[in-house]
MIGULO-998930 format. One record per residue (C-alpha): x, y, z; chain; residue number from 0. Coordinates in nm, 4 decimals, decimal comma. Last residue first. Layout:
N
NODE         c1         c2         c3   chain     n
NODE          X          Y          Z       A   NUM
...
end
This chain:
118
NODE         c1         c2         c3   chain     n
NODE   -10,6625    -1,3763   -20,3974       A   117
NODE   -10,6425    -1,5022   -20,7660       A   116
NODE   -10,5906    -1,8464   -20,8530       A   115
NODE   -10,2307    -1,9571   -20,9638       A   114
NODE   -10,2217    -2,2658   -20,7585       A   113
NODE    -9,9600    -2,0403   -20,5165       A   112
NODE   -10,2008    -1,7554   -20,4485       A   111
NODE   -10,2632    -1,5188   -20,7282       A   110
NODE   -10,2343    -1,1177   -20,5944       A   109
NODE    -9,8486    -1,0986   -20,6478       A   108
NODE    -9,7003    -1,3761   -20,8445       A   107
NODE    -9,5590    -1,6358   -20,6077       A   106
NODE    -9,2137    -1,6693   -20,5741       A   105
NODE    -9,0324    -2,0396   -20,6689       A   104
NODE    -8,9556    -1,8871   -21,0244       A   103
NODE    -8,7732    -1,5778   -20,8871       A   102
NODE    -8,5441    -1,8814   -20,5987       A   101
NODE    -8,4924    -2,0487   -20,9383       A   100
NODE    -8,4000    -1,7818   -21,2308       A    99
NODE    -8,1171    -1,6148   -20,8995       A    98
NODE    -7,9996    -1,9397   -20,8288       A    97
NODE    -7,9303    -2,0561   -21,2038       A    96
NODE    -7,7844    -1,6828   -21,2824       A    95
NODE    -7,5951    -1,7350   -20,9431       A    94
NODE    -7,4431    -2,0549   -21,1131       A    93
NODE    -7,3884    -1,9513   -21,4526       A    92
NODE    -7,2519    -1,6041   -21,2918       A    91
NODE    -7,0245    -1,8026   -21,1079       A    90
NODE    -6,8754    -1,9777   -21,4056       A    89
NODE    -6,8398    -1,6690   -21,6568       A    88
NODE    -6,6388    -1,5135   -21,3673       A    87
NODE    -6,3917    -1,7539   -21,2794       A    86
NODE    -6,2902    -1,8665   -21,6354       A    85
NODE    -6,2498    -1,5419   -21,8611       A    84
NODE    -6,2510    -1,2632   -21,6666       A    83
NODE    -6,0852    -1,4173   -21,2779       A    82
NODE    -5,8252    -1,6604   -21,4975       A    81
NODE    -5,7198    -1,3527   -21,7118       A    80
NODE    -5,6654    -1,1326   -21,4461       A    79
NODE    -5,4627    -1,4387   -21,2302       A    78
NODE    -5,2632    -1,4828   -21,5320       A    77
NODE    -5,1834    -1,0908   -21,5689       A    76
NODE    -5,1111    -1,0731   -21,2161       A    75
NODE    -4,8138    -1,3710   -21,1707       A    74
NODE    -5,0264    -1,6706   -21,0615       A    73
NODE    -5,0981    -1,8577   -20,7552       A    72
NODE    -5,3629    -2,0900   -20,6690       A    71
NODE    -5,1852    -2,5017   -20,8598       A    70
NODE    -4,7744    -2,4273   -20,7020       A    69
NODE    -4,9546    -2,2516   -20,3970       A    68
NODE    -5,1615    -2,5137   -20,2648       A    67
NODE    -4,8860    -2,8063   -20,3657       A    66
NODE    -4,6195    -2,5522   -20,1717       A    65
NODE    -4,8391    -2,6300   -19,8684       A    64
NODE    -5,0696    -2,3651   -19,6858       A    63
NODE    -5,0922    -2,4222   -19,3351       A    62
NODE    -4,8716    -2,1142   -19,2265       A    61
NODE    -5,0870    -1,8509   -19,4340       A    60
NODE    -5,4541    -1,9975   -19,3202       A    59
NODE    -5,6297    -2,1876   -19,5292       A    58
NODE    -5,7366    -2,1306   -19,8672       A    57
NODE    -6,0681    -2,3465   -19,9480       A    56
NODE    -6,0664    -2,4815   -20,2675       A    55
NODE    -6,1350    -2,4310   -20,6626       A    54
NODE    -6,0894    -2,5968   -20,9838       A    53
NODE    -6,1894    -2,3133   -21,2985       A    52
NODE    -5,9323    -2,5005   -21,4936       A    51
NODE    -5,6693    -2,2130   -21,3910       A    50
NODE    -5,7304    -2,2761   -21,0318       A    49
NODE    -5,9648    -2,0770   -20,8064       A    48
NODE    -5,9013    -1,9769   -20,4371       A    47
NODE    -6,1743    -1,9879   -20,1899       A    46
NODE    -6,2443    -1,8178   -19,8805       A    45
NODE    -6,5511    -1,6273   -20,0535       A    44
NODE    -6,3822    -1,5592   -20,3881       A    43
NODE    -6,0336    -1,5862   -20,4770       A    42
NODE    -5,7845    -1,5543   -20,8062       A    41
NODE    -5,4479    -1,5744   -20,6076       A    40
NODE    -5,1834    -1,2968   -20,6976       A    39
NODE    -4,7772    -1,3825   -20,7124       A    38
NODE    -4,4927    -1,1424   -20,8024       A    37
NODE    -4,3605    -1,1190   -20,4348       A    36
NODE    -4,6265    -1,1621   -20,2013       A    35
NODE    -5,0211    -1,3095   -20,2098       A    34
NODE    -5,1798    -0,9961   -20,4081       A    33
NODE    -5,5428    -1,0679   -20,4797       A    32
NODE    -5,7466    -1,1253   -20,7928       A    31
NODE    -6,0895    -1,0696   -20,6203       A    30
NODE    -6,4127    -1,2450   -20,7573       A    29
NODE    -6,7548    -1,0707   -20,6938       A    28
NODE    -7,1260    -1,1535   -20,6202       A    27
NODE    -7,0791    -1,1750   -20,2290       A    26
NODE    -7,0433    -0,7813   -20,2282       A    25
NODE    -7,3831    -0,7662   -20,4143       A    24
NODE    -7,3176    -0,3966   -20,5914       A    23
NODE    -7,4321    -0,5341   -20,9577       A    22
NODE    -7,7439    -0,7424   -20,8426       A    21
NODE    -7,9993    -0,5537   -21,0351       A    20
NODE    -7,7815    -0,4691   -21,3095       A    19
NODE    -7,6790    -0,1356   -21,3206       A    18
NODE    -7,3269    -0,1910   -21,3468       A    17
NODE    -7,1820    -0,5192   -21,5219       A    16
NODE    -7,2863    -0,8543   -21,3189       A    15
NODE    -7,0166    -1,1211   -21,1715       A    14
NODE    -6,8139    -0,8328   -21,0348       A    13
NODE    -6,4346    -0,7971   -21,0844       A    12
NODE    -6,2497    -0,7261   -20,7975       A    11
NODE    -5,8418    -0,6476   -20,8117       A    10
NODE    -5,6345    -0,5972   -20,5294       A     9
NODE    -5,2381    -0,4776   -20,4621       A     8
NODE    -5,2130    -0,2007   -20,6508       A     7
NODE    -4,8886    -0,0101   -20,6804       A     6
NODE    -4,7841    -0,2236   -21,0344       A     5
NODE    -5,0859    -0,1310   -21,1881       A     4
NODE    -5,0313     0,2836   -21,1437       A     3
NODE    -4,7598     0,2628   -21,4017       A     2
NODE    -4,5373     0,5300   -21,3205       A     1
NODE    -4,6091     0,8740   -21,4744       A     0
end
């Protein structure tokens, strides 16, 4: 059977495991991408992460510089590794800070925002 890896030309990894709340949060997801040849690009929402967890905006195919592409691209199992062990673990710091922030900010049901009951 020929290695079904080498037909695929997208990866996504989401930021939480399954059955988390937020799991299936399309936004909430990095995609290891196929760019041509033996290259991938480790990208999330228009962006395209470095190896040191650097990222910045990808730009249309004929503006992108061999500078852009030397630092974004990757053969597969780099851009894997870059997405699981630098991408991900950064984003879900950040959303996890969102996320703890925007539930503290709520009001508890039935107290009004000083905490007294309604």
């Amino acid at each position: 059977m020929t290695d079904l890896l080498d037909f695929a030309s997208e990866f996504r990894f989401r930021l939480y495991p399954e059955g988390h709340e937020f799991w299936d949060i399309a936004d909430m997801a990095v995609t290891v991408a196929w760019r041509g040849g033996d290259r991938w690009a480790v990208c999330e929402r228009g962006f395209c992460w470095d190896a040191t967890g650097y990222s910045e905006y990808e730009s249309i195919p004929s503006d992108r510089e061999d500078e852009f592409k030397a630092r974004y691209r990757f053969d597969r199992d780099e851009a894997v590794r870059i997405a699981r062990e630098v991408v991900v673990p950064r984003l879900r710091a950040v959303w996890d800070e969102r996320l703890t922030r925007k539930a503290a900010a709520r009001p508890v049901s039935g107290l009004s925002e000083e905490g007294n009951p309604t």
